[in-house]
C-alpha positions, -999 to 999 in steps of 0.1 A, spaced: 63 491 661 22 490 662 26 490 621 46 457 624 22 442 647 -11 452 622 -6 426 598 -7 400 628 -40 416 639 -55 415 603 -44 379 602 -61 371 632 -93 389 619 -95 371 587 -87 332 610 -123 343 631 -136 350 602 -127 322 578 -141 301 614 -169 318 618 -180 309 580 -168 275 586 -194 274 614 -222 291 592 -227 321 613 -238 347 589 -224 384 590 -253 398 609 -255 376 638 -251 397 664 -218 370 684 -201 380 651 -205 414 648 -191 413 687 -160 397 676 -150 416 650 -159 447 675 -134 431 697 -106 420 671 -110 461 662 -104 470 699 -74 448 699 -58 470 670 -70 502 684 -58 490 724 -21 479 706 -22 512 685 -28 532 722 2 508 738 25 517 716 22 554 712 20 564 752 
């Protein structure tokens, strides 16, 4: 099921992203670097749901 959902996850990665570059943040501002933290904690928190 969680390898259904990735593709989902990517494409909500690569939306913040394609925002974020929109909004001119550049790749090491620090708001940025916490998103994509968090958009990787979403995969890893689905990943966990799914297996237990």
């Amino acid at each position: 099921m969680f390898w259904k959902l990735m593709p989902t996850y990517w494409l909500l990665t690569i939306v913040l992203i394609t925002i974020f570059k929109q909004f001119g943040e550049s790749w090491d501002n620090p708001s940025f670097e916490l998103i994509m933290k968090l958009c990787i904690d979403l995969r890893y928190w689905a990943m966990l749901k799914e297996t237990l």
